[in-house]
KOLSE-432998 format. One line per 5 residues: number of its first residue (from 0); their letters; for each residue x, y, z of C-alpha. Coordinates in pm, whole numbers, plus 50000, padded with zeros to 5 digits. Layout:
N
NUM> a> X/Y/Z; ...
//
This chain:
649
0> xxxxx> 50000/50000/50000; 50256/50233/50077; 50415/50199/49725; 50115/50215/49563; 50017/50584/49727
5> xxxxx> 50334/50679/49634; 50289/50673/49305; 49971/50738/49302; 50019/51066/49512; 50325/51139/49292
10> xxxxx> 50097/51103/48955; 49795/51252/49094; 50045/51560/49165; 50148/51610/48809; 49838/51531/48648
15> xxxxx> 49652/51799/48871; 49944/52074/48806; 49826/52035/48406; 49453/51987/48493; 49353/52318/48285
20> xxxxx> 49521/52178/47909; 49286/52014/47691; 49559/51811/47555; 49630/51627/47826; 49392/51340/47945
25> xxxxx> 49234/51501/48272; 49209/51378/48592; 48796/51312/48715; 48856/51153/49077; 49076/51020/49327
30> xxxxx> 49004/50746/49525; 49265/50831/49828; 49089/50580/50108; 49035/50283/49865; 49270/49965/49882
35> xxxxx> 49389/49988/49640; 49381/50387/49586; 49298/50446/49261; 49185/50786/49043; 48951/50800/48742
40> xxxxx> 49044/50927/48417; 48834/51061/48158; 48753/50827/47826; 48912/50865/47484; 48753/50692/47224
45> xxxxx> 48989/50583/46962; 49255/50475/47197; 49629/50473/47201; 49864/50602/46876; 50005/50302/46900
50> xxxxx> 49735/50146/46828; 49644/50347/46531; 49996/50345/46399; 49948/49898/46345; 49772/49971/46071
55> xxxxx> 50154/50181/45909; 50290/50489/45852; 50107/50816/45892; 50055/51064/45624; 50309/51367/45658
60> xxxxx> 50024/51636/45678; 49869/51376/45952; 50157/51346/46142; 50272/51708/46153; 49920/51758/46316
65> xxxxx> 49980/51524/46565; 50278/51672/46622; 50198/51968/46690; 49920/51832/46900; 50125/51710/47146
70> xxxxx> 50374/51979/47132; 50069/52176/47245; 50048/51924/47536; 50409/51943/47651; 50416/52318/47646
75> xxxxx> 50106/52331/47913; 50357/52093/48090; 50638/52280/48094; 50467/52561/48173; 50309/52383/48489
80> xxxxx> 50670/52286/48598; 50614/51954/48476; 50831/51707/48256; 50663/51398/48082; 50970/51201/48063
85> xxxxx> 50847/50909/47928; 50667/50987/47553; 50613/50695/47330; 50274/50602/47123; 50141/50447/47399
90> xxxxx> 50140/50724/47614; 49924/50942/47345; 49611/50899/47303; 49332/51035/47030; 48997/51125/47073
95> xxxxx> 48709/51146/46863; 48793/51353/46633; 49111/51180/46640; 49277/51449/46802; 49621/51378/47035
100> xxxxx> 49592/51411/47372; 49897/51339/47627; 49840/51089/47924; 50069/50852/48176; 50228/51072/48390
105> xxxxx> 50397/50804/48581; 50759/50885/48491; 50717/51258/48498; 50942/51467/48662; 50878/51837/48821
110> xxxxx> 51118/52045/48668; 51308/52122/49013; 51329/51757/49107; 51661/51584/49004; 51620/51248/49050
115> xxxxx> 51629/51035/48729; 51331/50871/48522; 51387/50649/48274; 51171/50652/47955; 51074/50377/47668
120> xxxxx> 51410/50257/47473; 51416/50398/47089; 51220/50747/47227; 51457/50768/47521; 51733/51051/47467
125> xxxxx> 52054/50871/47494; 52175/51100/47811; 51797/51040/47953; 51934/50659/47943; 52174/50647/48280
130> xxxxx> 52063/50591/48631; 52212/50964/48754; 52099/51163/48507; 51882/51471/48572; 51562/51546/48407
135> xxxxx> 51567/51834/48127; 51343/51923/47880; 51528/51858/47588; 51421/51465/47714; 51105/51533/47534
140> xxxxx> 51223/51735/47263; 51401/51375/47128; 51075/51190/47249; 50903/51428/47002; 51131/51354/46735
145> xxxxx> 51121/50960/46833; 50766/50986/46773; 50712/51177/46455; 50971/50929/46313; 50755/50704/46405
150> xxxxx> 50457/50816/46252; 50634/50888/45910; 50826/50535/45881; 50649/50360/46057; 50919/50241/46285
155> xxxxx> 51127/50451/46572; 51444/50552/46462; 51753/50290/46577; 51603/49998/46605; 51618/49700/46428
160> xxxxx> 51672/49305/46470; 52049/49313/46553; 51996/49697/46818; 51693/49466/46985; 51933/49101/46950
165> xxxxx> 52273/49307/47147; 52002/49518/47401; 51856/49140/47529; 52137/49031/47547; 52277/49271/47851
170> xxxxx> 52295/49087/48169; 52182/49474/48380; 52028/49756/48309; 52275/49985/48360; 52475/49744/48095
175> xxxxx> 52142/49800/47871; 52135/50150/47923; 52516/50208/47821; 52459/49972/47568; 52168/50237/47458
180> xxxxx> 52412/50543/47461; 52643/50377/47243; 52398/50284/46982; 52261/50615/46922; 52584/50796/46966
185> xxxxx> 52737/50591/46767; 52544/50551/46465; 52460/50787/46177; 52121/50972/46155; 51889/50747/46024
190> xxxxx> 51775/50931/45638; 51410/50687/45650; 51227/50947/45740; 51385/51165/45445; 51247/50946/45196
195> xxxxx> 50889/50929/45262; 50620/51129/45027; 50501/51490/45138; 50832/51516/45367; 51021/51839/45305
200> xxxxx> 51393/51961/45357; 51257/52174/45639; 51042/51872/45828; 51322/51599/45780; 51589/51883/45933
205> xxxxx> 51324/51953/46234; 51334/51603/46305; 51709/51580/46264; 51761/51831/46501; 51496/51650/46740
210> xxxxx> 51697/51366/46741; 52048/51528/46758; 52240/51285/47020; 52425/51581/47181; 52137/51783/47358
215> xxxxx> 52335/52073/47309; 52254/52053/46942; 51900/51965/47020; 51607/52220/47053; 51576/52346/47361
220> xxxxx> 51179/52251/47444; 50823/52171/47292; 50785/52541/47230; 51078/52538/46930; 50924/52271/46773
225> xxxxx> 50588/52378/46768; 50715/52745/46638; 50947/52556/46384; 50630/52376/46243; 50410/52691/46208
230> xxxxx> 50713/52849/46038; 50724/52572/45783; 50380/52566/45758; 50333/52944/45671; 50634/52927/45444
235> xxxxx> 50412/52596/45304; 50148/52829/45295; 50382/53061/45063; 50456/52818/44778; 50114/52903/44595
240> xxxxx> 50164/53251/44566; 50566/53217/44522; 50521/52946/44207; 50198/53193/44098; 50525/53443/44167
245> xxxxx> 50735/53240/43913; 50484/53107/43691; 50277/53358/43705; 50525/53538/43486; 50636/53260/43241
250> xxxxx> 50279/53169/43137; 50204/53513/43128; 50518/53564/42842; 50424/53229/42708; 50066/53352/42626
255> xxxxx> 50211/53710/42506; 50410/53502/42266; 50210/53405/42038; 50001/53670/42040; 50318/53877/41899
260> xxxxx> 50431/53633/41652; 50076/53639/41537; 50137/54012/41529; 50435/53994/41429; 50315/53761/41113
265> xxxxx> 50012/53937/41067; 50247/54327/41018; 50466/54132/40809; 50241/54004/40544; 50076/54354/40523
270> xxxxx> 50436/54513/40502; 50519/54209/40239; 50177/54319/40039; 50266/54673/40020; 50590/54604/39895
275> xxxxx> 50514/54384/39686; 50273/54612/39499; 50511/54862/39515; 50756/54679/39375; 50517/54566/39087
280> xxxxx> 50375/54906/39014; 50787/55008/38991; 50809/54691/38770; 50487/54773/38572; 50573/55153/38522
285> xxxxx> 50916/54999/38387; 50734/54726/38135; 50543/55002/38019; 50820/55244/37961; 51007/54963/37766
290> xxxxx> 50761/54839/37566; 50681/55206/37476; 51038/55271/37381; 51095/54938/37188; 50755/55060/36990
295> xxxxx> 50913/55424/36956; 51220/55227/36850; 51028/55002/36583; 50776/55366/36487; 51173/55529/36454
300> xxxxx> 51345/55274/36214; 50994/55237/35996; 50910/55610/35968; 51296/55660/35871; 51219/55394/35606
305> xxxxx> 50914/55576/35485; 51165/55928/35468; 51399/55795/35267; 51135/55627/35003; 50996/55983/34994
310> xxxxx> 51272/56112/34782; 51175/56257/34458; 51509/56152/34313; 51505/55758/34469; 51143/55730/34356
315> xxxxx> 51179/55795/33997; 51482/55550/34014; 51329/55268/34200; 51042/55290/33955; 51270/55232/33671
320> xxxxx> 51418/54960/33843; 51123/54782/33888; 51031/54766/33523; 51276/54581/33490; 51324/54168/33532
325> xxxxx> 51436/54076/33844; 51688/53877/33743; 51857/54156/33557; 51858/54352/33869; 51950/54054/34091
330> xxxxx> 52259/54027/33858; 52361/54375/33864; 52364/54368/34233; 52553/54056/34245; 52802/54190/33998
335> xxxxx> 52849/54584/34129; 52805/54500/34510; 53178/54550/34601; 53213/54789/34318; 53365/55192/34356
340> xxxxx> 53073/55358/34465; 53067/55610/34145; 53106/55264/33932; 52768/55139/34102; 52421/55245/33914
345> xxxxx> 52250/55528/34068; 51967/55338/34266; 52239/55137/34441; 52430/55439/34491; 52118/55582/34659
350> xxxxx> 52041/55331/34835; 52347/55239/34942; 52366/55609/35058; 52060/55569/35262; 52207/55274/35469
355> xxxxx> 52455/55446/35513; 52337/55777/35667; 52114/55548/35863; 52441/55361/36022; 52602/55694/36081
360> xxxxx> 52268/55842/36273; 52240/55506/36469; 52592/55514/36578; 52617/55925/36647; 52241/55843/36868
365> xxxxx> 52400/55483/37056; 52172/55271/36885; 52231/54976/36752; 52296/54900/36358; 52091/54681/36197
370> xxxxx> 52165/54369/36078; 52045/54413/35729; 51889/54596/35450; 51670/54473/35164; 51505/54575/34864
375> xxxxx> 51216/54318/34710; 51004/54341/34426; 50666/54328/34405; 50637/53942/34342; 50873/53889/34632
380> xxxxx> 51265/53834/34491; 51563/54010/34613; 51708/54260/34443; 51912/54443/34658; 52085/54372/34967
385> xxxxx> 52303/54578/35236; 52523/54352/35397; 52551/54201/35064; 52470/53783/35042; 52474/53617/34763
390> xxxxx> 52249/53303/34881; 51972/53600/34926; 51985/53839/34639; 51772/53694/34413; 51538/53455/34550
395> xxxxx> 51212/53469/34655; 51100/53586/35008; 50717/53607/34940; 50664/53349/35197; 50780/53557/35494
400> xxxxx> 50564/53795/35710; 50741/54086/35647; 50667/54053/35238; 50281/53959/35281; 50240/54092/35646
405> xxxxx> 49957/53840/35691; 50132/53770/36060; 50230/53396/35931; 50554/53244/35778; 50443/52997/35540
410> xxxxx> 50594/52704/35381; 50892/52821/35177; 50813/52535/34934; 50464/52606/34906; 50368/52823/34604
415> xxxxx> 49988/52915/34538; 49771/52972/34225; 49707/53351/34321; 50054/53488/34426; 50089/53691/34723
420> xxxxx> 50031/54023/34750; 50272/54254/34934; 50198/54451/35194; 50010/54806/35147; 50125/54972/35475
425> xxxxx> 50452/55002/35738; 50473/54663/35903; 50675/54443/36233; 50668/54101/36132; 50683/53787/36353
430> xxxxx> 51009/53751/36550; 51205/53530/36368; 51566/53319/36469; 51834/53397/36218; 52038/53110/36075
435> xxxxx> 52357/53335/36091; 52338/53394/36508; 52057/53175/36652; 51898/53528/36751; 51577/53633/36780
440> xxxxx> 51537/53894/36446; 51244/54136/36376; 51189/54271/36025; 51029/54657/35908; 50915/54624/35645
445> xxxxx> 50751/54984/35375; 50583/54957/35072; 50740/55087/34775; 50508/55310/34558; 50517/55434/34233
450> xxxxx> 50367/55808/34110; 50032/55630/34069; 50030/55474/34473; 50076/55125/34338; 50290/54918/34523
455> xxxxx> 50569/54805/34336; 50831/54624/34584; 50865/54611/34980; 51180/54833/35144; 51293/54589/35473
460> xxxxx> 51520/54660/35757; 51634/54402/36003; 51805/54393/36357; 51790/54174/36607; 51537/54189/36929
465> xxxxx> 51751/54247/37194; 51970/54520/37060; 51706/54712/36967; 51541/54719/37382; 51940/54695/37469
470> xxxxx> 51992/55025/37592; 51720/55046/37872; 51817/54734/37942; 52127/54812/38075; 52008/55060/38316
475> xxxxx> 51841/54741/38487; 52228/54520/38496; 52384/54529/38829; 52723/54596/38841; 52815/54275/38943
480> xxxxx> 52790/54033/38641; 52740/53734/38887; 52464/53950/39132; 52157/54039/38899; 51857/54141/39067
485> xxxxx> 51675/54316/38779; 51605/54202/38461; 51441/54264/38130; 51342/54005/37887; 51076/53952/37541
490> xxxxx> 50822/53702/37522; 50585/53562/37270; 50221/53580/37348; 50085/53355/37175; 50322/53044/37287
495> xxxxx> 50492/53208/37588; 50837/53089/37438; 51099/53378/37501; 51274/53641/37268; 51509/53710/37404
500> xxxxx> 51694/53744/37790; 52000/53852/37875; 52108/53538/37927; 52069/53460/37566; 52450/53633/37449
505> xxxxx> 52619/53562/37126; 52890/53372/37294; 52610/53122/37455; 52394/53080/37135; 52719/53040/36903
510> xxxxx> 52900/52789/37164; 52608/52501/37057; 52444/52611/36723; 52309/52260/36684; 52133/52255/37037
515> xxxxx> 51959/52642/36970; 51643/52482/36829; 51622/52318/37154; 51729/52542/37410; 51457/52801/37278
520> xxxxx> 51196/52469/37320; 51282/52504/37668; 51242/52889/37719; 50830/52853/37824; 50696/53028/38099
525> xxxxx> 50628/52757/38353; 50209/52645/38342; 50116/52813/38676; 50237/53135/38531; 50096/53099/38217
530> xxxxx> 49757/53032/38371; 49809/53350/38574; 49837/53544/38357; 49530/53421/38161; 49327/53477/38470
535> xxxxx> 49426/53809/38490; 49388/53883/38116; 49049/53708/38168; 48956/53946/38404; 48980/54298/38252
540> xxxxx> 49134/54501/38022; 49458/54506/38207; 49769/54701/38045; 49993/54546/38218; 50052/54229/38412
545> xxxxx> 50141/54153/38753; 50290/53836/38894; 50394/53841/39270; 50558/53470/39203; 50785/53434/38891
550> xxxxx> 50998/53165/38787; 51234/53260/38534; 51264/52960/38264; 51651/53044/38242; 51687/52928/38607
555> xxxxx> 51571/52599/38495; 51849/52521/38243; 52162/52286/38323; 52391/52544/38245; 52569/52721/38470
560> xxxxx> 52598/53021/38359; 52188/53008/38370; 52230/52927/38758; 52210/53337/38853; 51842/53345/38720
565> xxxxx> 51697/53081/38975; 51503/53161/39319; 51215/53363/39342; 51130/53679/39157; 50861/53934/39089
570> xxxxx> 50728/54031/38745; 50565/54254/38529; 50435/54218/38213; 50310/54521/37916; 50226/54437/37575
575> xxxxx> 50406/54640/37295; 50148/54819/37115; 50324/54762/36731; 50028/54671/36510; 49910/54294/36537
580> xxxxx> 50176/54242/36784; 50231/53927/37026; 50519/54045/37263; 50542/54164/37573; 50803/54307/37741
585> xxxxx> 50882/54102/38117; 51063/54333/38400; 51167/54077/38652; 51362/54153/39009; 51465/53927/39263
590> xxxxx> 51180/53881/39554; 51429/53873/39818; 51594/54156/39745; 51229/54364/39651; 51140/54211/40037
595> xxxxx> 51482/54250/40201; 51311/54505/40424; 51002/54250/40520; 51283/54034/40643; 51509/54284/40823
600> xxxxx> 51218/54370/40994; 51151/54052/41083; 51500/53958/41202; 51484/54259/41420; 51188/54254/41512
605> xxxxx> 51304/53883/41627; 51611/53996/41816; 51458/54284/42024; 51192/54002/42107; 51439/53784/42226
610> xxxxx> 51627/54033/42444; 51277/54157/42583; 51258/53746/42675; 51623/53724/42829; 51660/54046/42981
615> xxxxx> 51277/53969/43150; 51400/53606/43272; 51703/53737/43413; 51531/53999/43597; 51256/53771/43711
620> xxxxx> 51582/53539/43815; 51751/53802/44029; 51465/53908/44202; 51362/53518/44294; 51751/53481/44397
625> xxxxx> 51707/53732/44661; 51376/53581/44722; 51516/53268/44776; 51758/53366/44981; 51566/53546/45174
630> xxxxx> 51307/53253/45223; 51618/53006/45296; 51769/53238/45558; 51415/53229/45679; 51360/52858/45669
635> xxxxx> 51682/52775/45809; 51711/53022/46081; 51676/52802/46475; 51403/52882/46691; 51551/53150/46900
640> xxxxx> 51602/52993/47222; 51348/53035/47538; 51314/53306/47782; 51488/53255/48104; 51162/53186/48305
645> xxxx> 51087/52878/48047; 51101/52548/48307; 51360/52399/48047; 51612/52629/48103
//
């Protein structure tokens, strides 16, 4: 009996110092006079922790509560004066709502007494574990730590078959107990509890510290912990709005993005359309202008035709002449060609006169010569010729445009019943390739009247396409041979075959003479431009053409020196208005270069978007570096320690 009111009047003392903490199980009556003495607790439903933690670990959010719980409990009893000395699940119980509330006070301790109490081995602080020791707070703290452990792994921390196998086997306690010290001084802090799910840096270091074997490294009571939680959890409590912070930001940029490249894309293709049509109306104004000059050029050579057949003097001569047979004439020309020129007759001598005044005008205005002159009768022969050929001067020609001017070569074999008549007014026949250079040749063509207005023959210059469009031309040539961007070229309407380009030289048409018939084959406008350019002709009464996308049919050849005109141009396209005629003059330049500003717009456009980007996210960094910092310092900081009238201290 007397042992039993010992410790019956011992626990009855402690339990009634934290009567007033509703996390402690309270006291309801004492039975002092029974035998046995007893005293009556009050019920909790759901039993011991221990029992709840059979069925395994604890959730971290669950077991932080808990915690906290009976940190709540140990700071009434330290306040009271009052050290529990002995936590372990057991010793916790949990109500209905499952809530933790702190009971066996057996092995408690007042705070001024200094006798020893030995607690539950694996929640026992290893100096709590000798037979002098006196009671402290920080006994707790490690019982705290034991049991949040505990409730995370499922298992105290320390012990295992071979800690349980070498504590049975001490032959004392105080053997046991040393044996106790060694094993948690002497081994490493268990890392379990770092592994488990919803366990942070901050709660695996809390219980670290909990457990630290030196007390001195230890917090100092329940109070440290508890404040250490409610930091964590308010720093917890931070993450939203700190990732929102971060985030926040980033999906904020990432949704501006496309918004500008749509922007971005959007300004461009306006910018690209407006050039574009600038560029065309530039290339359109320049179509026109050529294919007015070339027809100035063509009106030039035709009305200086019609001058020089206006001559009194050359009139009454070439009358004469043509009363004559044309094979006298034809003769006489063959014969007297090369003669002195007073030796000639005096229609060749004014003829010859006339070419030659022409020549001396062309050169004296830079334009080019042309490549021949001819005089026909009015059944079609050859009767005069200026550069002189003998395979010419005297045969028959009525088969070519430029005699009949019906706008058709016929068959030079094919002779009809009713001879053809020549023409009765200035004429441009159909381009034509010449044998002699593989060139594209045109042919002006006058009739030649008598006194009466009957024609009696058909006066013919020649010259070749692209010399006579050569000198605008040449205000399109870049300097660089090897870097054209703009271009002029001639095509034919009615088969889209071209004229002539520059690439089409002398020295490329006369280094394959035999392949010429081909190569021209292969000089079509490609079928989507063709069809273009129907639609559009289709469509109105357009005088000129425009074609955003051109492909140049010299860029398609295997020859090298054809490799400049590849890529992507820009075209426009204006008819020359020369009688019945099917060209039309093509001003090409090179897209990129036209759009070159689109692009630099876009590359800078690009670049200041990408330092916007950077120069934000390294901002954003450097402000969440201090942040961080500032959080870590915040996270990592120890409870300060407790005041001096604290019980632990």
């Amino acid at each position: 009996r007397g042992l039993n009111w010992t410790m019956l009047s011992r626990e009855v003392e402690k339990l009634a110092a934290v009567y007033t903490s509703r996390n402690i199980v309270r006291l309801l009556d004492v039975g002092w006079n029974a035998d046995p003495p007893y005293f009556v607790m009050e019920f909790v439903e759901n039993g011991s922790l221990s029992t709840y933690l059979a069925r395994g670990p604890l959730p971290a959010d669950e077991a932080v509560r808990i915690t906290e719980e009976i940190c709540s409990a140990l700071i009434d009893a330290h306040g009271a004066g009052v050290l529990h000395c002995d936590l372990k699940p057991d010793n916790v119980l949990l109500d209905s709502q499952l809530h933790a509330r702190l009971c066996d006070f057996g092995q408690a301790r007042m705070s001024h007494e200094q006798s020893s109490a030995l607690g539950t081995l694996y929640y026992m602080a290893p100096e709590q574990a000798d037979l002098e020791a006196v009671p402290d707070a920080r006994w707790d703290v490690y019982a705290v730590g034991a049991l949040l452990f505990h409730m995370l792994t499922g298992a105290p921390p320390f012990r295992s078959d071979e800690s349980l196998r070498l504590l049975q086997q001490a032959e004392s306690l105080p053997q046991r107990l040393a044996l106790y010290r060694q094993l948690i001084s002497g081994s490493p802090p268990p890392q379990q509890h770092r592994f488990v799910k919803g366990v942070d840096g901050r709660l695996a270091d809390l219980v670290d510290r909990c457990l630290a074997a030196n007390p001195a490294n230890r917090l100092p009571n329940a109070q440290s912990i508890r404040d250490e939680l409610a930091s964590r959890e308010r720093n917890r409590s931070r993450r939203p709005l700190l990732l929102l912070g971060v985030v926040g930001p980033v999906l904020l940029m990432t949704a501006l993005i496309p918004l500008f490249l749509h922007a971005l894309q959007r300004n461009l293709r306006t910018t690209e359309n407006r050039l574009t049509a600038r560029a065309l109306e530039s290339d359109a104004l320049s179509a026109r202008l050529q294919a007015g000059s070339l027809q100035d050029e063509l009106a030039d050579r035709l009305e200086e035709l019609e001058n020089i057949l206006a001559d009194e003097q050359l009139t009454t001569a070439l009358e004469e002449l043509m009363n004559r047979p044309a094979a006298d004439v034809a003769a006489e020309m063959k014969q007297l060609h090369d003669a002195e020129f007073a030796s000639r007759p005096q229609w060749m001598q004014l003829l010859d006169a006339a070419r030659e005044r022409a020549d001396q005008a062309n050169t004296k205005r830079n334009r080019s010569l042309d490549t021949s002159w001819f005089l026909q009768d009015a059944h079609g022969t050859q009767i005069w010729r200026r550069q002189f050929n003998a395979e010419t001067v005297g045969e028959n020609f009525s088969w070519r445009d430029y005699f009949h001017g019906q706008n058709v070569e016929f068959d030079r074999s094919d002779h009809p019943a009713v001879p053809r008549q020549p023409i009765q007014d200035r004429h441009v026949s159909l381009a034509f390739r010449s044998d002699a250079t593989n060139r594209y040749m045109v042919a002006l063509s006058v009739p030649v009247r008598n006194r009466q207005g009957e024609v009696i023959g058909v006066f013919a210059r020649t010259a070749h396409l692209g010399d006579l469009q050569e000198r605008l031309g040449q205000r399109f040539q870049s300097a660089d041979a090897t870097n054209i961007q703009r271009i002029i070229a001639l095509v034919d309407s009615r088969d889209w075959h071209l004229l002539d380009h520059p690439y089409l030289s002398s020295e490329v048409l006369a280094a394959a003479p035999e392949d010429a018939q081909s190569l021209f084959h292969h000089l079509q406008l490609n079928p989507a431009t063709i069809r273009e350019i129907e639609h559009q002709q289709a469509s109105g009464d357009v005088a000129e053409l425009r074609l955003p996308e051109f492909q140049d049919p010299v860029g398609h050849l295997s020859d090298e020196r054809a490799a400049r005109y590849q890529g992507d141009w820009m075209a426009a396209m204006a008819p020359i208005p020369a009688g019945n005629s099917s060209w039309m003059v093509i001003v090409q330049e090179r897209r990129d270069e036209a759009l070159r500003p689109v692009a630099d717009m876009a590359d800078q456009a690009t670049r200041q978007a990408w330092i916007a980007i950077i120069t934000s996210l390294s901002l954003m960094g450097i402000v969440w570096t201090f942040v961080w910092r500032g959080l870590r310092r915040t996270m990592t900081s120890p409870s300060a320690s407790p005041p001096p009238s604290d019980p632990a201290t």
